[in-house]
N, C-alpha and C positions, 0 to 999 in steps of 0.2 A: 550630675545629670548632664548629658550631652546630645544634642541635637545637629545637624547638620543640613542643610539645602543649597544644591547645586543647581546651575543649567551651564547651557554649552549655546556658543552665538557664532557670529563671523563681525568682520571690519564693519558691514554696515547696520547687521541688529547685534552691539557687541555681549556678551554675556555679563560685562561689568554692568549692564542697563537693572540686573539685581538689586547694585547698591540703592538705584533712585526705588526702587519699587519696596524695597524694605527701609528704607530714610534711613540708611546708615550708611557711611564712606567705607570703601574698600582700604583707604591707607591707611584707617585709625582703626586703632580698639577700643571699644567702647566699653564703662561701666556703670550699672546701673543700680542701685541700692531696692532691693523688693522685703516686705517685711518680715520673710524667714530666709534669706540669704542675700548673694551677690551676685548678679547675671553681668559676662559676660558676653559684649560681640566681636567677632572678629573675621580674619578673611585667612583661612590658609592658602588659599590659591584666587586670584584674580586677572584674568585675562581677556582677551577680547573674544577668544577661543572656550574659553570655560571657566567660571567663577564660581566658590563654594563662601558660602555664610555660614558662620559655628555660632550656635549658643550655647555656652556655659551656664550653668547655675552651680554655686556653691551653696551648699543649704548648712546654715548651722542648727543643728539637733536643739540645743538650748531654748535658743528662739523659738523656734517650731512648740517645744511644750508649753515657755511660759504664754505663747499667743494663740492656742489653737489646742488641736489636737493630733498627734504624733500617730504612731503605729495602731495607739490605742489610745486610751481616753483617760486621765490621770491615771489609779492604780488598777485600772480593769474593772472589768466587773465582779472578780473573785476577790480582789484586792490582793490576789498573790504578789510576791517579792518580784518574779521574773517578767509579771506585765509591767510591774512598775518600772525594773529594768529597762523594758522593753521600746518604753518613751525614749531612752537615750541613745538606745543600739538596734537600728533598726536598717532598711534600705532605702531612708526618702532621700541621703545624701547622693546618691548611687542611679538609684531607679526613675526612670520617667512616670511620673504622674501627675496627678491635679497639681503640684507646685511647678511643675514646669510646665502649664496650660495657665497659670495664672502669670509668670513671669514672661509668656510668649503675650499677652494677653498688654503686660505693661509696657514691653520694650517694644512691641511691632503692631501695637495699635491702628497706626495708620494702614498698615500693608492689610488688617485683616480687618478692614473696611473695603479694602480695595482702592482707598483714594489716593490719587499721585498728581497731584498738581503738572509736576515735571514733565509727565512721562504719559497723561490720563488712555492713550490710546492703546501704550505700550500694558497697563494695568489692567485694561478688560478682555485682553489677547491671553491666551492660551501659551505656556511655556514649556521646552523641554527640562521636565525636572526631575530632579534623584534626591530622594529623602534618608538618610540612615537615623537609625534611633539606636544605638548600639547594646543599651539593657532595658528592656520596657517587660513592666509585670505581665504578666496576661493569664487572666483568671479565666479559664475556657482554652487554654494553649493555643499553639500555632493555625489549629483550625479556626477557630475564633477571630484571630486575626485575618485571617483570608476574608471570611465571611463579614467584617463589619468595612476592609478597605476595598476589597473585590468587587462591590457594586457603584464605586463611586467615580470609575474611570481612569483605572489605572492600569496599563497596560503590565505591570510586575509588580507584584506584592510576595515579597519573599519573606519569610517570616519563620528562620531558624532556631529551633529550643538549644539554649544552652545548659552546659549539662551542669550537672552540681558540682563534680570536681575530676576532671579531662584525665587527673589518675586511675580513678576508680570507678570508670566505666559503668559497673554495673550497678552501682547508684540512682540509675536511671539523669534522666533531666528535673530542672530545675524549672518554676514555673514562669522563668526572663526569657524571652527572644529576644534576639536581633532582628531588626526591621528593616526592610529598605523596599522602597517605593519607585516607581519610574513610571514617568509619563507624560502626557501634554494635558497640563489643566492650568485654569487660570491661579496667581500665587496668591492670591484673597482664597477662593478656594480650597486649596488644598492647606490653609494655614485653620481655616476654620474646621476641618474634617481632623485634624489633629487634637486644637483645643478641643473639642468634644469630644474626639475617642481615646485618649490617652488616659483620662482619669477614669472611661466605661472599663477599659482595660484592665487597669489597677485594683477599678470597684472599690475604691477607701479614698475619698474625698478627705481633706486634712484643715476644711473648714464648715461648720457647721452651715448646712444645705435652707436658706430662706426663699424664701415665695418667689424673691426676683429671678432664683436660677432658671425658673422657667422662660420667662421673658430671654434670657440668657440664650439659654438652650437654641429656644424659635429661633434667634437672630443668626446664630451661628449655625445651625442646621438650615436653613433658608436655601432651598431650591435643591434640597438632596435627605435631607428625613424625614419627609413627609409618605415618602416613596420606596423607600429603604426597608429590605425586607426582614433589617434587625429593631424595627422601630422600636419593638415594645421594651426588648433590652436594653439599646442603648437611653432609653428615657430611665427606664428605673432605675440602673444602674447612676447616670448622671447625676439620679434627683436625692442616691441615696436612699431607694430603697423606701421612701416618703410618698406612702400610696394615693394620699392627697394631692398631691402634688404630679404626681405621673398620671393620675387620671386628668385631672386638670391639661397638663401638657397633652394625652393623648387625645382630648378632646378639640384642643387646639387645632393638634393637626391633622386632625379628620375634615376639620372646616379647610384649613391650605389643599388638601389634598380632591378636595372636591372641587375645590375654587381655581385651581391651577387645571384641573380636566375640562373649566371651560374659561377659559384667558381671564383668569386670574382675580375674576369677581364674587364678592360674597352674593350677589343676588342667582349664583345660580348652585350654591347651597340651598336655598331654600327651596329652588324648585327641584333641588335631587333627594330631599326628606320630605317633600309634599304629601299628604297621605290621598290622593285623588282614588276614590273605587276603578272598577274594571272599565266600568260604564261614562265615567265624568272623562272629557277632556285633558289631558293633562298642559300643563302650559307651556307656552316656549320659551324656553331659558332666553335671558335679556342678551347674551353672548349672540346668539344666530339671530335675533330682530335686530343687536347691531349693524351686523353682517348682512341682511337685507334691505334695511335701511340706507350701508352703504353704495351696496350695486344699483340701489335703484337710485341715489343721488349720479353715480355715476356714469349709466344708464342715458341719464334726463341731458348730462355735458355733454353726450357724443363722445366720451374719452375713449378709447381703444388701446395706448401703451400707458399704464397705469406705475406708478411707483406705489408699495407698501413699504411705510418708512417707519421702523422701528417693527418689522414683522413678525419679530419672538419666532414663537415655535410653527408658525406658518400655516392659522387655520384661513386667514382672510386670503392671501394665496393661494390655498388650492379649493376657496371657495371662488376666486374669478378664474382659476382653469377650470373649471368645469362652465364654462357661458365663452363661447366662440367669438361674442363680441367684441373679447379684450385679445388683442394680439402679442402684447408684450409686456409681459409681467416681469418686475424686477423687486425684490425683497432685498432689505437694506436692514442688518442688527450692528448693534455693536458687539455684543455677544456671538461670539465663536462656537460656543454649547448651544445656544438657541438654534443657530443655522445648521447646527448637524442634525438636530432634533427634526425640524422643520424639512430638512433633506430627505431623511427616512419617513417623515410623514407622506410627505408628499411621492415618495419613492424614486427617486430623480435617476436613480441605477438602473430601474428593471422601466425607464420609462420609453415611451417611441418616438424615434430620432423629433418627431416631427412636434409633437406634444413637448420635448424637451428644447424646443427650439424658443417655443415662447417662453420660457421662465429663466431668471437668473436668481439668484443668491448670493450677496456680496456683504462681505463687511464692511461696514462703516460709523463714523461716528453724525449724529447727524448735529452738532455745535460747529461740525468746520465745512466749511464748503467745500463741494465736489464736481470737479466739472462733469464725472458720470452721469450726472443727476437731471442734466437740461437736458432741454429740447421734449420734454415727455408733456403727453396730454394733462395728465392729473398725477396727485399724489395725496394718498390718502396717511394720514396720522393720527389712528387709532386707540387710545385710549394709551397713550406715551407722553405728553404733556407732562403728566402728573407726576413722572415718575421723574422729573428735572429737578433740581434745587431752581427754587427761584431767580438767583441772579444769571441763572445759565441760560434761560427764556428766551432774552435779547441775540445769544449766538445761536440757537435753532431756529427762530423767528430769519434772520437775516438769510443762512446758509439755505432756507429752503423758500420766504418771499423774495429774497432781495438777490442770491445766485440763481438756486436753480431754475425760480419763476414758470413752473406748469400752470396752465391755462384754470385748472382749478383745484386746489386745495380742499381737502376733507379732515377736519378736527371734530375728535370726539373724546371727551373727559366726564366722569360723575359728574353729578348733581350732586353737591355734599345736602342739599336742601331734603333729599331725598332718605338720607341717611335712617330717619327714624321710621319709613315704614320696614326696612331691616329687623324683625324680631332677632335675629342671630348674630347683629351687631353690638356690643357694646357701647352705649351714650359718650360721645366724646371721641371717638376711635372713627382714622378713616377706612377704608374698606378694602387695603391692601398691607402689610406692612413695610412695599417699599413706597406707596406715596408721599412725596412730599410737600403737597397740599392736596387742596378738594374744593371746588372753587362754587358758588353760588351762581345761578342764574343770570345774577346784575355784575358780578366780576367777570365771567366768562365773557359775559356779551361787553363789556365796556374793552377786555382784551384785546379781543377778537376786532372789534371797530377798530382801535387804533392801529392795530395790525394792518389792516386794510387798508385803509387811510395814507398811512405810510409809504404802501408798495403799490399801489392805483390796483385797489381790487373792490370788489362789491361784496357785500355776506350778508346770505341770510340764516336764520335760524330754526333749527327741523329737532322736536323731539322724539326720543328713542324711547319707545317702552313708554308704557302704560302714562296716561298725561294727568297728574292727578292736582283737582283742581286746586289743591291749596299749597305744594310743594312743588309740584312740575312734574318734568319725568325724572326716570332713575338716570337715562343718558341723555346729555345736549350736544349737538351736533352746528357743528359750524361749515355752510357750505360758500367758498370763496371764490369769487369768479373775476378774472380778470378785466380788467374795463376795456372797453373797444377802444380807446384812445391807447391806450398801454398796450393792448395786443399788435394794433395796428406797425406800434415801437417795435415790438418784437420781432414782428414779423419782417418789417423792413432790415433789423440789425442780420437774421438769420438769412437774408436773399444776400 
């Protein structure tokens, strides 16, 4: 089994910056022991101009039967002589499949989490990249192939049948393509769109399918098959065909799928299955009493040039273009896919010169500081806290109190307190699966003080959504206001 990934760079973002994003050196080869063969890495070309990564896998047949199961399942189901064969002489040393989604799985763990210590900026950026996969099964042929990479943002998905044997033509094709991919997507990304579709493709998983694959699935489908308009197949297929188990997963992502059409919270599942008659009020999703909650904090500051930091897909954005108040709007992702999303939401091409004036779209990280960033009235930080690991806190804390310093800061995160009025939440579970906490009413606020404290700011504290007297609301909102002795600093450093 052979796989390849290339990009193409210059002197200042060189293409060798691959090696830090897959944590493999371009001068070694690396090998890796997986438990039915030998992966495998290495570099046939690396330059500053263009670097290509190879994975090998060598799969020994043997292993494969005595651990698993091979083409088929000891002597078949007929117990014929030729299935039994069949365990030993088969195409999983050859063919991409589930064994080379489990060996991508061991050897570039890190890259399809997307974490790069070295490089983190370089990691959430979009790459020019070319995939080849030289024999991959595909059960549905070459149209099949177009159809599961074709929606995923790939500017070429070539995906040619090779034939049974280049003699005899009229033997028709063989059901292996050759694949090759091109395009700008993040390499987290397009490494997890692989793990998942390479064994859909093959459709014969080579290790018996447990409860976890689903867990699996979600992690690795996250932010592209909830959406996906092969969902149903690619889950069955993945799950093995294990109807428990794909109803299960497709239940899952009906809930992501509703939750991401309103910024990415379980509470506005429930209000999209609410059964209200024609007659009853229906309620407003906790997503837009954020989003009014917000303007009218900001509203109350006086603010006018406003930063949204961490804007995603850019619904709080073109909720302050539409209020004249705000004169310049800037949206701030680290995500390169969020801001084109956010783009065409917003329409930012067919918009008028004048209305395009007040909005920017900028990438950024917001752990490092940016001189972009100063000098603006407020900055609002919407429901992005959570999605930090803990110890990274301390460098968005500084980069946006202690650089940029807007006259008033807006933080908003769950109430994990809140969590059990959620009927659709599971006991224990936060309410997105990329948070990486959920903080309580006395953690938020003891935060949020120190925060202040720190940077001469004042906060107070404003519930979101319904105030319920024994858990709080569903959203706490931290409003930060800079002290007139500190403003006064500022204002002096800026004359």
């Amino acid at each position: 089994m052979f796989l390849t990934i290339s990009t193409t760079g210059n002197p200042e973002r060189p293409a060798t910056d691959l090696g830090f994003l897959l944590h493999k050196h371009p001068e070694k080869a690396q090998t890796y022991s997986t438990s039915h063969g030998t992966a495998h890495v290495f570099y046939p070309e690396a330059s500053a101009e263009r670097c290509t990564a190879a994975l090998l896998l060598e799969v020994d047949p043997v292993a494969l039967v005595r651990k698993g199961k091979g083409k088929g399942k000891g002597k078949g189901r007929s117990g014929a002589p030729d299935a039994a064969l069949a365990q030993y002489v088969n195409d999983r040393p050859y063919a991409a499949s589930s064994l080379l989604s489990v060996a991508m799985s061991t050897v570039f763990k890190s890259a399809l989490s997307g974490t790069c210590r070295a490089m983190p900026e370089r990691a959430e950026a979009t790459l020019p990249l070319r995939i080849e996969v030289p024999a991959l099964p595909a059960r549905g042929g070459a149209e099949l192939v177009r159809g599961l990479f074709g929606p995923l943002g790939w500017s070429r998905v070539d995906a040619v049948a090779v034939p049974l044997d280049e003699r005899f033509p009229e033997w028709g094709d063989s059901r292996y393509v050759r694949l090759v991919l091109e395009g700008e997507l993040r390499l987290a990304d397009a490494l997890r769109q692989l793990y998942v579709l390479l064994p859909v493709l093959d459709d014969a998983k080579h290790y018996w399918v447990a409860p976890d694959e689903v867990d699996k699935l979600l992690r690795a489908g996250e932010g592209w098959l909830a959406d996906h308009p092969e969902q149903k197949l690619i889950t069955s297929r993945y799950l093995a065909r294990r109807w428990g188990l794909t109803r299960q997963a497709m239940e899952r992502l009906e809930l992501v799928r509703l939750a991401e059409s309103d910024d990415l919270d379980v509470e506005s599942v429930d209000n999209a299955v609410d059964e209200t008659t024609d007659t009853e009020e229906r309620p407003v999703p906790l997503a837009e009493q954020r989003r009014t909650a917000i303007l009218a904090a900001l509203d109350g500051a006086g603010a006018s040039r406003v930063l949204d930091l961490g804007c995603g897909q850019g619904q709080l954005v073109q909720a302050l273009l539409k209020d004249v108040r705000f004169t310049e709007i800037v949206g701030v992702d680290v995500s390169m896919r969020a801001l084109t999303v956010a783009s065409r939401r917003l329409k930012l091409d067919r918009m008028g010169e004048r209305q395009a004036a007040r909005v920017t779209l900028q990438q950024g990280s917001l752990t490092y500081t940016d001189k972009r960033l100063k000098g603006y009235d407020a900055a609002v930080l919407s429901e992005v806290i959570e999605h930090l690991d803990l110890p990274r806190l301390p460098a968005l804390e500084y980069a946006v109190f202690g650089s940029a310093r807007p006259r008033t800061v807006l933080v908003t995160t769950p109430n994990v307190e809140y969590n059990v009025r959620w009927e659709t939440l599971p006991a224990g579970h936060v309410r997105h699966g990329d948070h990486r906490f959920e903080w309580t009413r006395a953690e938020f606020r003891d935060w949020a003080g120190q925060v202040a404290r720190r940077h001469g700011y004042g906060v107070e504290f404003v519930p979101v959504g319904p105030d319920d007297p024994e858990v709080g609301p569903p959203t706490q909102m931290a409003v930060f206001t800079m002290t007139a002795a500190d403003e006064k600093e500022k204002e002096a450093k800026a004359a």
